[in-house]
C-alpha positions, 0 to 999 in steps of 0.5 A: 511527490507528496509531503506534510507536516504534524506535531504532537505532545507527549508524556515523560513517561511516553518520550522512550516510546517515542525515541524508539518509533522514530528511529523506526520510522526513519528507517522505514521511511528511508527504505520506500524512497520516502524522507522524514525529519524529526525535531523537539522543541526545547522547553516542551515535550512536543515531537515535529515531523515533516516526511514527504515521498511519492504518494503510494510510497506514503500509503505503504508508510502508514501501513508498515508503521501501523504494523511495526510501531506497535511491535517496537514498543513492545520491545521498550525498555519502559514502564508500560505493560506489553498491552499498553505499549502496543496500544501506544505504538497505535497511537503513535501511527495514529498520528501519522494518518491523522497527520496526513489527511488535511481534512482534519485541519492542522493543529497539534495533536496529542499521543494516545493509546489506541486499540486500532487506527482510525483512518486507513489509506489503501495502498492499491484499492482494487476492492471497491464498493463499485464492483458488487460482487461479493466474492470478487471483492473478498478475492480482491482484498486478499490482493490488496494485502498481498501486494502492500505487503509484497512492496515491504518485501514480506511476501516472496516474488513467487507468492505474489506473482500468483496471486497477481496473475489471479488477481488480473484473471478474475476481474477481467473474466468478470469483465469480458462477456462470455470469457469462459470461452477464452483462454489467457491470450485471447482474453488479454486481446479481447480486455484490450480491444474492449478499451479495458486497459490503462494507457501506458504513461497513466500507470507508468507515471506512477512508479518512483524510477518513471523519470530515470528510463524507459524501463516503464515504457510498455504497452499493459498488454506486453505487462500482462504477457510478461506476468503470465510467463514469469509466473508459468515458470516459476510454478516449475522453477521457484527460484526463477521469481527472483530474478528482479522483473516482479520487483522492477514492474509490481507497480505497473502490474497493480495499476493494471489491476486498479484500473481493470477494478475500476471497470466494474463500477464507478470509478473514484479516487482513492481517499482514506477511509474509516477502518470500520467502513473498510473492516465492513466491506470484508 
């Protein structure tokens, strides 16, 4: 579990904005397992907010809020012209990055209109700049938004079991020499006897439920497997993919992807990095 803090001042005439992204964010909060709390101070137009949940769940977090809030203002019955209150509502994800990296220091922040974030906390970065290989990584980013947006659940199981079991393909064939030669099974056995796969207990630790039972308690090879079946079937049966596996084991699966990515370079921690470094790399 992560949390942190941040305050910031606004206007009156930015107070609805903000009300209504709160309530917005609460919610969003609630439904990734993560807490937020809100208070104002009394004599001054100042919001305080304290959130705290698993550390991917944060990531996701800041990407819904950095999609939906602007949206919501939008919708506020307020003053601002539709383009002003979308900037706003950037603004207000804004501080919820900024608030989170503890880089920029602590202090009090101030709301303001932004045309996009500046900072971006990549859910799963399977795309980084240690693969050197153009097409791979432009393949790989359309995963990273496919799975960010899978866990918010605007994407269909089916949809992503595809391009998951893509994803996993592509790399380990850039990985396994000669893989040409291989079909899925034996390209599974051979990223396993490279020593290419993760430990169990390092991507299992990483889903919120780990400590509950032992549904996460899987050799990545018997992931892969399961993956590839789940997904044959549901390319004939569409109605299949919801049968609750994906939804129970997308975490497993994506921490395969990042560590098997993590193999085509140098391997880094995730930090967050400027849109404009992230935009770049597209």
């Amino acid at each position: 579990m992560a949390g942190f803090d941040y305050e910031f001042s606004y206007t009156d005439l930015q107070r609805p904005y903000v009300e209504a992204c709160e309530r917005v964010a609460k919610a969003r909060a609630r439904s990734l397992s993560c807490r937020w709390h809100t208070s104002h101070r009394t004599n001054e137009p100042v919001a305080c907010y304290m959130v705290d949940g698993q550390t991917r769940r944060l990531d996701l977090l800041g990407r819904v809020l950095e999609l939906d809030l602007p949206l919501v203002c939008q919708g506020v019955d307020g003053s601002l012209a539709p383009a002003r209150a979308f900037a706003l509502g950037m603004g207000i994800a804004e501080l919820f990055l900024v608030g989170r990296d503890t880089t920029r220091g602590e202090g009090r922040q101030m709301l303001r209109p932004r045309k996009e974030t500046s900072l971006y906390y990549p859910v799963y970065e399977l795309a980084g700049d240690g693969a050197g290989m153009s097409m791979l990584e432009a393949r790989l980013r359309i995963s990273e938004n496919v799975l960010a947006d899978y866990a918010l659940g605007r994407v269909d199981d089916s949809v992503a079991l595809e391009e998951l079991h893509t994803a996993i393909e592509k790399v380990m064939r850039a990985l396994v020499p000669k893989s040409e030669r291989f079909g899925w099974p034996e390209l599974r056995e051979q990223c396993h006897s490279l020593g290419l796969l993760p430990e169990p207990k390092m991507y299992a630790l990483l889903t919120p439920d780990w400590g509950l039972s032992d549904v996460h308690a899987h050799a990545p090879d018997e992931v892969l497997a399961t993956l590839a079946r789940h997904r044959n079937r549901a390319k004939h049966e569409p109605q299949s993919a919801a049968d609750g596996w994906l939804r129970t084991h997308w975490e497993c699966v994506a921490s395969i992807i990042e560590t098997l990515a993590g193999r085509l370079g140098s391997a880094h921690d995730v930090q967050p990095i400027s849109h404009d470094a992230h935009h770049g790399a597209d």
